[in-house]
PDB file of N, CA, C and O in Angstrom:
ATOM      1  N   UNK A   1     132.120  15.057 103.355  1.00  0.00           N
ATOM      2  CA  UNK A   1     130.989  14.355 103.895  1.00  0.00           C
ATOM      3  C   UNK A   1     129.876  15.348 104.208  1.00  0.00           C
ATOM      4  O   UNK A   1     130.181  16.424 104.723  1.00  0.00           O
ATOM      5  N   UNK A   2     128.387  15.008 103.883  1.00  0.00           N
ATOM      6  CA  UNK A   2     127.077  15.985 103.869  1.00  0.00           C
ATOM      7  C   UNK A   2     126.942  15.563 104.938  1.00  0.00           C
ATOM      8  O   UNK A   2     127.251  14.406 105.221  1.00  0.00           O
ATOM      9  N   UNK A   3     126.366  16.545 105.922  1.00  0.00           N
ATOM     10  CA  UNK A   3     125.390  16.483 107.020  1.00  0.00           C
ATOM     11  C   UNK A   3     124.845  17.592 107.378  1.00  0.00           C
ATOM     12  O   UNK A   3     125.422  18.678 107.443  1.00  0.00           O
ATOM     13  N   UNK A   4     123.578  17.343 107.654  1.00  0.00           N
ATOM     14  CA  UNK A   4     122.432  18.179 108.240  1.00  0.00           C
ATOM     15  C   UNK A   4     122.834  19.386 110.133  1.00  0.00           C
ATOM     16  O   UNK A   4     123.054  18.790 111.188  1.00  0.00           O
ATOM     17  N   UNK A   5     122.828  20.416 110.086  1.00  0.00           N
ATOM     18  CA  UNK A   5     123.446  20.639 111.451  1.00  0.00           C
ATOM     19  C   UNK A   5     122.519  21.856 111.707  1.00  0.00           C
ATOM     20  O   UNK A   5     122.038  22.444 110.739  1.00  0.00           O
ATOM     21  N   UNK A   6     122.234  22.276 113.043  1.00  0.00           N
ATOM     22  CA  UNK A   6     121.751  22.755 113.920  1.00  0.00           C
ATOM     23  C   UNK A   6     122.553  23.574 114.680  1.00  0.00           C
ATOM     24  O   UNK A   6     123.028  23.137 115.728  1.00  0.00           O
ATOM     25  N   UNK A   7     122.770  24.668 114.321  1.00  0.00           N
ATOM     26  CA  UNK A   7     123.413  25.846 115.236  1.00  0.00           C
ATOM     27  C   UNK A   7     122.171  26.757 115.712  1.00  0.00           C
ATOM     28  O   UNK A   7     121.262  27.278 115.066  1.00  0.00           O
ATOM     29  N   UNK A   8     122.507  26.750 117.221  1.00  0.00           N
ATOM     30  CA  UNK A   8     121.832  27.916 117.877  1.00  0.00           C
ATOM     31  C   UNK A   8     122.607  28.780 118.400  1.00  0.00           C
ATOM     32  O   UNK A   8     123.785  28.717 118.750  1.00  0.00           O
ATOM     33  N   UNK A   9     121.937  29.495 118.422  1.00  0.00           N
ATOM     34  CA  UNK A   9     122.589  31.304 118.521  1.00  0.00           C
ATOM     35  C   UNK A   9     121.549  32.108 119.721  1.00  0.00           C
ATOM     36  O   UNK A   9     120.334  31.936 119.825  1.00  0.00           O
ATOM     37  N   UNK A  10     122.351  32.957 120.507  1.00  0.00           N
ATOM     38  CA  UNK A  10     121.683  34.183 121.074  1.00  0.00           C
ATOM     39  C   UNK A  10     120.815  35.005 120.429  1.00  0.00           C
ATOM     40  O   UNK A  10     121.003  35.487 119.312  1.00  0.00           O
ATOM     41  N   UNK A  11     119.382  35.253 121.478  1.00  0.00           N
ATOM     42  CA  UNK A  11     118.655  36.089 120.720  1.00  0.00           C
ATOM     43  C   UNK A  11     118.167  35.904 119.285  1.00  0.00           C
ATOM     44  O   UNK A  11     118.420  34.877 118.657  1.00  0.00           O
ATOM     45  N   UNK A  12     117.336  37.101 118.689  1.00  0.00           N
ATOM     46  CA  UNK A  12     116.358  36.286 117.869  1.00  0.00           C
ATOM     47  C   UNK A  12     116.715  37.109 116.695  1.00  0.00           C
ATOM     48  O   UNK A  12     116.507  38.319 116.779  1.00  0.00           O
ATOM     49  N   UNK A  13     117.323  36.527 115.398  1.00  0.00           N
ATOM     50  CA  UNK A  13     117.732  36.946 114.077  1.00  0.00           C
ATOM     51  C   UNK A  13     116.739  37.139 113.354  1.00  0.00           C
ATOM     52  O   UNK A  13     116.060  36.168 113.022  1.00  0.00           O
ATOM     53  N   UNK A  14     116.403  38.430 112.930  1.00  0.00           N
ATOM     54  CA  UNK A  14     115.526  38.713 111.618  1.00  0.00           C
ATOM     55  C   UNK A  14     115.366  38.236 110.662  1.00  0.00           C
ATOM     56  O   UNK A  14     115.834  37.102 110.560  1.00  0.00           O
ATOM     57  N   UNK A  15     114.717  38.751 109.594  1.00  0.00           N
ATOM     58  CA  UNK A  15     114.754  38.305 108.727  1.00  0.00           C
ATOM     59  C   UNK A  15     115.707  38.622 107.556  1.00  0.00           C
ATOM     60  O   UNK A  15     115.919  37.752 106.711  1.00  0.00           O
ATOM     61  N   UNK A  16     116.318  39.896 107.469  1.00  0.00           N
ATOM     62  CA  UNK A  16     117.150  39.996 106.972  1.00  0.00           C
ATOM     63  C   UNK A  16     118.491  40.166 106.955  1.00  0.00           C
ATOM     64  O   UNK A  16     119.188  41.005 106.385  1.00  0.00           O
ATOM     65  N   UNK A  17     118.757  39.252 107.660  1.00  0.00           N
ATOM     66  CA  UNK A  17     119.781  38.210 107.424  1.00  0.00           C
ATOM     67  C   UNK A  17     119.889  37.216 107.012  1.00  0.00           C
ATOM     68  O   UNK A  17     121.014  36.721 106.944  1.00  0.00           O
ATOM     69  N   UNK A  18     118.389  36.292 106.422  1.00  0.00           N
ATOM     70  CA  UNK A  18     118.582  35.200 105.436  1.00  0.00           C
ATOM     71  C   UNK A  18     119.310  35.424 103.928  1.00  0.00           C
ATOM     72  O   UNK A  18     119.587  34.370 103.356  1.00  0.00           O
ATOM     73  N   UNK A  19     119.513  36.168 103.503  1.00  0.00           N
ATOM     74  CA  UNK A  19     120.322  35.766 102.214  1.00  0.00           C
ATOM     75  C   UNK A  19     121.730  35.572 102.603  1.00  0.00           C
ATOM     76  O   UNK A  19     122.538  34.962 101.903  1.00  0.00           O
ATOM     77  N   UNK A  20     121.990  36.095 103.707  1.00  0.00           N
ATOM     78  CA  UNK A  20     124.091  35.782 104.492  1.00  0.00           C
ATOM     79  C   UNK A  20     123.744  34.717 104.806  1.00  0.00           C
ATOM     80  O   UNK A  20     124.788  34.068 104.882  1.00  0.00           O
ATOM     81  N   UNK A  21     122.483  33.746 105.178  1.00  0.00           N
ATOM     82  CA  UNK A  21     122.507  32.737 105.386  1.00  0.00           C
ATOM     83  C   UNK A  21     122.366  31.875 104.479  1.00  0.00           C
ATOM     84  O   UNK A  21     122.562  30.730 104.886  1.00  0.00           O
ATOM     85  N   UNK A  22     122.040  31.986 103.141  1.00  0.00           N
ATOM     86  CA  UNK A  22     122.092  30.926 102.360  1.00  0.00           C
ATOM     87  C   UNK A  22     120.430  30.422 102.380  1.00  0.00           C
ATOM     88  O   UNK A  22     119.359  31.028 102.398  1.00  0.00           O
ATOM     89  N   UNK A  23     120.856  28.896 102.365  1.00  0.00           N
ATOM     90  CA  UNK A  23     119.300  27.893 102.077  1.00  0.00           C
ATOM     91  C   UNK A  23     119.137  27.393 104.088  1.00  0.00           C
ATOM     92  O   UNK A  23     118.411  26.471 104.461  1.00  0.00           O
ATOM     93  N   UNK A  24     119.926  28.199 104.984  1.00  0.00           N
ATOM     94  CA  UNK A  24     119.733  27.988 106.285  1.00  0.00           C
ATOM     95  C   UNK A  24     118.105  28.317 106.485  1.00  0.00           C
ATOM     96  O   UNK A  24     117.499  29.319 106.105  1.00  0.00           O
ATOM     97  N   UNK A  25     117.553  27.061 107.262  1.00  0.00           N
ATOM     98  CA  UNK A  25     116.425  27.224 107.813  1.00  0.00           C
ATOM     99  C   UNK A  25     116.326  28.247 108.862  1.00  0.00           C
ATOM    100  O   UNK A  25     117.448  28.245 109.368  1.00  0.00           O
ATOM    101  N   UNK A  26     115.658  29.058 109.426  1.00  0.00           N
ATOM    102  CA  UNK A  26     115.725  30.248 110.252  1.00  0.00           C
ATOM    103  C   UNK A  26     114.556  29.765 111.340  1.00  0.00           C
ATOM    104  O   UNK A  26     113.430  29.716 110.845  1.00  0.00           O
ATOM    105  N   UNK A  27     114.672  29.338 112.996  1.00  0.00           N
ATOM    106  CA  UNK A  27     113.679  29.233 113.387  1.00  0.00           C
ATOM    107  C   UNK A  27     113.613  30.540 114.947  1.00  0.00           C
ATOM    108  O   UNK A  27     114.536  30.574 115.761  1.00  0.00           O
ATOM    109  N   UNK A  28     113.035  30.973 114.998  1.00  0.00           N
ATOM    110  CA  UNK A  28     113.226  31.754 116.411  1.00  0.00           C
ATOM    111  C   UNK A  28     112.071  30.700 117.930  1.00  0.00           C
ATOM    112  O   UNK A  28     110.999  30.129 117.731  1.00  0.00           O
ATOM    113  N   UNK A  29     112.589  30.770 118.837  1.00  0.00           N
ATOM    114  CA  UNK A  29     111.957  29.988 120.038  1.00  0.00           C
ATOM    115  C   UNK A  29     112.025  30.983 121.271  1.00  0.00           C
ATOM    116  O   UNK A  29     112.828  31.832 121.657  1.00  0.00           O
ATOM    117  N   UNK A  30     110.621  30.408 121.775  1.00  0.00           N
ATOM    118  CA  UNK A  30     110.344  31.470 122.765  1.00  0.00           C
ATOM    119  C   UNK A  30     111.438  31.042 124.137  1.00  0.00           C
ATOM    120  O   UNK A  30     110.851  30.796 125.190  1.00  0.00           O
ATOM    121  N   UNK A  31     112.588  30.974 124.146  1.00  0.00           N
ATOM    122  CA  UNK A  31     113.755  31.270 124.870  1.00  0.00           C
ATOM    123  C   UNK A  31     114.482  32.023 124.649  1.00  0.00           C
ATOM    124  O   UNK A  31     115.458  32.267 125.358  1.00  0.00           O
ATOM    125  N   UNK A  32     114.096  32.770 123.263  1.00  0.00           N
ATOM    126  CA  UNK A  32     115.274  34.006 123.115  1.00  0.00           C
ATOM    127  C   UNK A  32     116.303  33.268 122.495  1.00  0.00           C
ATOM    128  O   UNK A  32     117.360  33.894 122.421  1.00  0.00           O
ATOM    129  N   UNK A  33     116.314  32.356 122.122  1.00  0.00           N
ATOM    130  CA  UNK A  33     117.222  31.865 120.991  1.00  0.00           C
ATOM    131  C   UNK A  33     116.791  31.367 119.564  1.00  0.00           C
ATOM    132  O   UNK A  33     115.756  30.726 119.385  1.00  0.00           O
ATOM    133  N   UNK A  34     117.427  31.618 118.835  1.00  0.00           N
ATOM    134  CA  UNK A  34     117.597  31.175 117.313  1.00  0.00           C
ATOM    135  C   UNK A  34     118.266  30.101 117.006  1.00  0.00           C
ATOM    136  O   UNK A  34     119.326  29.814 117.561  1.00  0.00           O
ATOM    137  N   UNK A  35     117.541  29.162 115.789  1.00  0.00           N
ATOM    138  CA  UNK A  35     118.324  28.278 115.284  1.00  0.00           C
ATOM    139  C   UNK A  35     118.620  28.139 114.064  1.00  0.00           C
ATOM    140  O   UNK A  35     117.628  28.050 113.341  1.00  0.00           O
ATOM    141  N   UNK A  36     119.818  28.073 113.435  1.00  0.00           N
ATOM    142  CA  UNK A  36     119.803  27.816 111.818  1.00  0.00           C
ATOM    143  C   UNK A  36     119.626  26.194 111.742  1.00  0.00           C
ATOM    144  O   UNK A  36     119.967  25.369 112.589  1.00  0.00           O
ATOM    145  N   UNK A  37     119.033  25.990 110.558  1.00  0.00           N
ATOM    146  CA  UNK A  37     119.618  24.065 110.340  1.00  0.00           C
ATOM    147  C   UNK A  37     119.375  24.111 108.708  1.00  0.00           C
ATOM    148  O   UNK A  37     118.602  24.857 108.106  1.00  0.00           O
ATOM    149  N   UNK A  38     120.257  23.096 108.156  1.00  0.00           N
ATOM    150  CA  UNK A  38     120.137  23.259 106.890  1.00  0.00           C
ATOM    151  C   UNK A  38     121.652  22.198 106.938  1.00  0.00           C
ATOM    152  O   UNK A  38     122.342  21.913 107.917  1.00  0.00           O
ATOM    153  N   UNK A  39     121.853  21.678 105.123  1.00  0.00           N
ATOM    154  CA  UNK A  39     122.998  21.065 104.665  1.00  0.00           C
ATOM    155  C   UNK A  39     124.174  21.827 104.740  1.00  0.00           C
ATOM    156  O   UNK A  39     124.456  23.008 104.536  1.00  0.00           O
ATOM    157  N   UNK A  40     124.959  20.520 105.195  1.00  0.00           N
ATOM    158  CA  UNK A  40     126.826  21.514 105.245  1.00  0.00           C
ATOM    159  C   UNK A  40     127.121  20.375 104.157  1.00  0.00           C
ATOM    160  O   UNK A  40     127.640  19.319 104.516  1.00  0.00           O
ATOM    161  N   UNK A  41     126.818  20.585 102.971  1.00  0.00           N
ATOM    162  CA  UNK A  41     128.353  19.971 102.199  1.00  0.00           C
ATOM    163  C   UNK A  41     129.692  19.282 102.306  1.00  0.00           C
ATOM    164  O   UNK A  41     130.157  18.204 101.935  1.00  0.00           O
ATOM    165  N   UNK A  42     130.156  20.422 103.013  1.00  0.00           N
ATOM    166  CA  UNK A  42     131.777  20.344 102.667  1.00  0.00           C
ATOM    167  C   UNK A  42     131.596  21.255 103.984  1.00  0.00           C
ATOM    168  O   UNK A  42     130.551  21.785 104.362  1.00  0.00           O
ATOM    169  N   UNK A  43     133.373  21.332 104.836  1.00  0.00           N
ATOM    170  CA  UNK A  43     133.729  21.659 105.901  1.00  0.00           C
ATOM    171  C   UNK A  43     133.571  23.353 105.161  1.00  0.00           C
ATOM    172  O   UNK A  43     132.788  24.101 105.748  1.00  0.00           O
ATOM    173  N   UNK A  44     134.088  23.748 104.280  1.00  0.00           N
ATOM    174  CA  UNK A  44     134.103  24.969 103.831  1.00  0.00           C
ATOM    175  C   UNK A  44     132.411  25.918 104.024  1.00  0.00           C
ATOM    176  O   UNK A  44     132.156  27.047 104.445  1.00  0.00           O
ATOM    177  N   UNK A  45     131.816  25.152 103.655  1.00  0.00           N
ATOM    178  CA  UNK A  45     130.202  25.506 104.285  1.00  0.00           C
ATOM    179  C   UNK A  45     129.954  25.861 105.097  1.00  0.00           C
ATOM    180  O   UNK A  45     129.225  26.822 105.344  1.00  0.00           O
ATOM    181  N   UNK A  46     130.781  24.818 106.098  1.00  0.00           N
ATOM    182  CA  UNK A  46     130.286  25.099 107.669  1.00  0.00           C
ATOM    183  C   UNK A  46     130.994  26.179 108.534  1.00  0.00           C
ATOM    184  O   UNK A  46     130.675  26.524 109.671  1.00  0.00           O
ATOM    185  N   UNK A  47     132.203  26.729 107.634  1.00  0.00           N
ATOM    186  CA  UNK A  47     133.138  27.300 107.984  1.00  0.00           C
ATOM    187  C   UNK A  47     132.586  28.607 107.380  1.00  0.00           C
ATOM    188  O   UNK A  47     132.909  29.700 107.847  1.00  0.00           O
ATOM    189  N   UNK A  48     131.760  28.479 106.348  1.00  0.00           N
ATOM    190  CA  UNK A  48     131.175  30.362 106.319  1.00  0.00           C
ATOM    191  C   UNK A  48     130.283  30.375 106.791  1.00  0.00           C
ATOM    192  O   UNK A  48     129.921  31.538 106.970  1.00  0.00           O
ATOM    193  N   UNK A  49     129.309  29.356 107.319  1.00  0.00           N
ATOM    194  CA  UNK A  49     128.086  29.424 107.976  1.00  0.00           C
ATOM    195  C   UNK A  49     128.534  30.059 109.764  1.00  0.00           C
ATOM    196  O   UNK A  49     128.102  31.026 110.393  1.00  0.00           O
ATOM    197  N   UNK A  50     129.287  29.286 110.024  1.00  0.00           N
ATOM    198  CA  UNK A  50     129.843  30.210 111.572  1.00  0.00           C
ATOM    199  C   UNK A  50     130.602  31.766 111.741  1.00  0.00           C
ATOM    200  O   UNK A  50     130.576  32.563 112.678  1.00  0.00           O
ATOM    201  N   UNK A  51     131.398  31.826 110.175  1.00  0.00           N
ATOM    202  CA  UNK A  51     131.638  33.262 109.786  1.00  0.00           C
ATOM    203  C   UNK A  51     130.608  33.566 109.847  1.00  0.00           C
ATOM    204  O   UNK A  51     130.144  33.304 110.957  1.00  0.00           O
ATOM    205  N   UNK A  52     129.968  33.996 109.233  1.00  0.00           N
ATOM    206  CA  UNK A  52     128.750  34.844 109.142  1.00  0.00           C
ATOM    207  C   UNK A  52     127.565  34.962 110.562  1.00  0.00           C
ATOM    208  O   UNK A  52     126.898  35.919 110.955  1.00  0.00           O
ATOM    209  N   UNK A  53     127.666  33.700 111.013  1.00  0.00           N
ATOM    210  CA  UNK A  53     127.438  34.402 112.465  1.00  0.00           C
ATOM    211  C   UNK A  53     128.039  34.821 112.728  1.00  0.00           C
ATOM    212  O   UNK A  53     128.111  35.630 111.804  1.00  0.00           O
ATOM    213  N   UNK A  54     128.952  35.144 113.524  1.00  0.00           N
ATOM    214  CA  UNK A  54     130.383  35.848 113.916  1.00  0.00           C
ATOM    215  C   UNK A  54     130.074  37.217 113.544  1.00  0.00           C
ATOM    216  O   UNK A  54     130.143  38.206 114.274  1.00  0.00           O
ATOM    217  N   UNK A  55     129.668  37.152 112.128  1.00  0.00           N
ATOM    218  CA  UNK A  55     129.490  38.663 111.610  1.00  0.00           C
ATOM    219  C   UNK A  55     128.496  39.403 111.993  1.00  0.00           C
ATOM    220  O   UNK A  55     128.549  40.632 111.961  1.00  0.00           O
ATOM    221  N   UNK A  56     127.476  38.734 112.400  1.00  0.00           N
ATOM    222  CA  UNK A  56     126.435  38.949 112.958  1.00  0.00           C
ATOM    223  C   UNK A  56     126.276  39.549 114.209  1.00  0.00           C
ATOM    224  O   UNK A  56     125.518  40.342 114.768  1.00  0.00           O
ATOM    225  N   UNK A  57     126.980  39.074 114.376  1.00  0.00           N
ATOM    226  CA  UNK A  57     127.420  39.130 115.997  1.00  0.00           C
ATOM    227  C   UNK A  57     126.495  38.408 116.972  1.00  0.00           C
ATOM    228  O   UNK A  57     126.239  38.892 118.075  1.00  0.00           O
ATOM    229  N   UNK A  58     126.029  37.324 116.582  1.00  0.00           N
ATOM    230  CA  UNK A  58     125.255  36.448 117.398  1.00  0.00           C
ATOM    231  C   UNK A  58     126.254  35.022 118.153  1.00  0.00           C
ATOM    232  O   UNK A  58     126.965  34.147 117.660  1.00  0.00           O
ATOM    233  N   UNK A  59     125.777  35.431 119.781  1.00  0.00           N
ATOM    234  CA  UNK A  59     126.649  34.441 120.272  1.00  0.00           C
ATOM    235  C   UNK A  59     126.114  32.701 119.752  1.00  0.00           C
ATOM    236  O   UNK A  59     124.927  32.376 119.752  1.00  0.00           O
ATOM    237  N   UNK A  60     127.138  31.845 119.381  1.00  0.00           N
ATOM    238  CA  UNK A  60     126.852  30.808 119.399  1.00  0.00           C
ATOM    239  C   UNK A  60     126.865  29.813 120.591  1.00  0.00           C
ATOM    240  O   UNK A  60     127.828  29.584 121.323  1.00  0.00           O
ATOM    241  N   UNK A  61     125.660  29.275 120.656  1.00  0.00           N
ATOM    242  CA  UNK A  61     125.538  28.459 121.602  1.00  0.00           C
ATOM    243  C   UNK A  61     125.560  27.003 121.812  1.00  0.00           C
ATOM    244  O   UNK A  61     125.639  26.406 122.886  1.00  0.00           O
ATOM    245  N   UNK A  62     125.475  26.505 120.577  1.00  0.00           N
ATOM    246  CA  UNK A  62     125.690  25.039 120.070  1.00  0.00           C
ATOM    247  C   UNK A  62     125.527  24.877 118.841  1.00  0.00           C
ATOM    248  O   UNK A  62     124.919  25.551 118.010  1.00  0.00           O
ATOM    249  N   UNK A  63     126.367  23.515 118.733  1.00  0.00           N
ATOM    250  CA  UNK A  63     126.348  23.052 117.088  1.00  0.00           C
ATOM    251  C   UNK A  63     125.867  22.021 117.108  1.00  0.00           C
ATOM    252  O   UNK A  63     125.645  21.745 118.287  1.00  0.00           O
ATOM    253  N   UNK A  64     125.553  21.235 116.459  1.00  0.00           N
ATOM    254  CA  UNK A  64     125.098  19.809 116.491  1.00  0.00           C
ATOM    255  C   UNK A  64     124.657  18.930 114.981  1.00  0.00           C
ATOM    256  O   UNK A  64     123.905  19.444 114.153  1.00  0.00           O
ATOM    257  N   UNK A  65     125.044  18.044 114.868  1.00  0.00           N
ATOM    258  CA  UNK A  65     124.652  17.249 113.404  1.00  0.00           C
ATOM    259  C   UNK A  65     123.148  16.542 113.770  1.00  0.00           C
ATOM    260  O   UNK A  65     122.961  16.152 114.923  1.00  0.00           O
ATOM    261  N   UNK A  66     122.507  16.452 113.151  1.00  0.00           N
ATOM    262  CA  UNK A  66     121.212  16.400 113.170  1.00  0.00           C
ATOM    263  C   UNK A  66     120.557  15.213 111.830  1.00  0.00           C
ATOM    264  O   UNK A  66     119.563  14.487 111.873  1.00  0.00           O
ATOM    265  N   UNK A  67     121.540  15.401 110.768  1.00  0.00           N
ATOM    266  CA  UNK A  67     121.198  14.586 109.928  1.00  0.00           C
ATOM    267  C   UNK A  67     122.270  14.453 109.210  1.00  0.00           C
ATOM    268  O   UNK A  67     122.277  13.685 108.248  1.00  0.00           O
TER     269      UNK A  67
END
């Protein structure tokens, strides 16, 4: 099942880290947090999309389906 999701993260991710992110939208907000949003496909998507934060080492702060 496709859906649209919204992870925010600690602190504010550069820019290069968009290609580990894929077609993730990249937004930074003046709270010092970051948000990805973009399509999850398949659970497997969503499951390297939180790897790769992880790798990042950016704390996650929420997930959320959005579309």
């Amino acid at each position: 099942m496709s859906a649209t999701y919204e992870l925010r993260v600690a602190g504010h991710l550069d820019d290069h880290w968009s290609p580990l992110l894929g077609d993730l939208v990249l937004a930074r907000h003046p709270d010092g947090t970051s948000t990805l949003t973009g399509p999850m496909p398949d659970q497997a998507r969503l499951h390297g999309v939180l790897a790769a934060v992880r790798d990042i080492g950016a704390p996650l702060l929420s997930l959320r389906i959005v579309g």
